[in-house]
C-alpha positions, 0 to 999 in steps of 0.5 A: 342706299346710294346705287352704283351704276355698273355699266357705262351708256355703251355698254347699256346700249348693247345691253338693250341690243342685245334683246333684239338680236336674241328676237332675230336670232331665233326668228331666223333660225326657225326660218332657215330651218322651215326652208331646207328641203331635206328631213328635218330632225334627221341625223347628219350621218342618216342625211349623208352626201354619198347616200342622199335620204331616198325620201328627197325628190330629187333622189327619187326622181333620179332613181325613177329615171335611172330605172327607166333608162335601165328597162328601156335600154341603153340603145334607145335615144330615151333611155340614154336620155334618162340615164343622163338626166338621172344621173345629172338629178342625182347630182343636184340631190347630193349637192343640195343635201351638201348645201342643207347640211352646210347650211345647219352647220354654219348657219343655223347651229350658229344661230340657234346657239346665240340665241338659245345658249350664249344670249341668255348666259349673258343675262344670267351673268348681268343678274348675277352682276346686279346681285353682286352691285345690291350686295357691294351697295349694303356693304358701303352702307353698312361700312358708312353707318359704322363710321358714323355710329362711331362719333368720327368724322367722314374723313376719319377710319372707324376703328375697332375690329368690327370697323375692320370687318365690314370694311374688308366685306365691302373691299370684297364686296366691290372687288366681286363686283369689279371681277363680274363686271369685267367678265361681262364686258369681255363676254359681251365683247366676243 
């Protein structure tokens, strides 16, 4: 049987592309993931910017240094110093909490979608539009061979109600095909 070519040299460029950037996609997510400093596999709520994770340095080093300043006094020159730095080291922790959950947020749940959800959704769709191009391709054979066991010309219908039938299979048939297609080049699109 003759097979139909479904997607134009464009369209077959992304397809070839679109392996790569699933490769990317993934790579980066792991990379971004192994870089934030923050507990991984914490809850977002656990990992809160009013309450930073106590097990991140920078808090624990802030809360040793707001604890020293707290025994050594509020009248001595290294125990204001202490409470300042704290204070300030707090701050960074809580800002860099924000930045990592910014981060997962925007960046890696992004990726990691594309790369684990969406990629692979088009290439269960660009099956599923082969399947459907194999089954449009042996509904015209069919059709072609019924014309022709008929003793009729290629320029004349095959008639009969079988002659009907497979040729609204292959209407269908094509018509499946077309709506696939186009759904994929929309998706593809996005």
């Amino acid at each position: 049987a003759e097979k139909t070519e479904v997607l134009s040299e464009d369209l077959l460029q992304v397809e070839k592309r679109l392996e790569l950037v699933k490769q990317v996609s993934h790579s980066t997510h792991k990379k971004l993931t192994a870089c934030l400093q923050g507990q991984q596999g914490v809850d977002v709520e656990k990992k809160s910017v009013r309450s930073p994770s106590k097990k991140l340095p920078l808090t624990t080093l802030a809360q040793c240094m707001v604890e020293g300043a707290a025994v050594l006094g509020d009248e001595s020159l290294l125990g204001k110093m202490l409470k300042l730095c704290g204070e300030t080291q707090d701050k960074l922790a809580q800002e860099l909490i924000f930045f990592e959950l910014t981060i997962e947020k925007d960046v890696i749940e992004p990726l990691y979608d594309l790369a684990e959800v969406e990629i692979p959704n088009i290439q269960k769709q660009r099956k599923h539009l082969a399947k459907l191009v194999l089954d449009m391709d042996s509904a015209r054979t069919r059709y072609y061979q019924s014309n022709k066991s008929s003793g009729l010309s290629s320029n004349l219908q095959p008639t009969g109600a079988k002659a009907d039938h497979v040729r609204e299979e292959m209407e269908e048939a094509a018509n499946r095909m077309e709506i696939c297609r186009v759904s994929e080049y929309y998706f593809k699109c996005q």
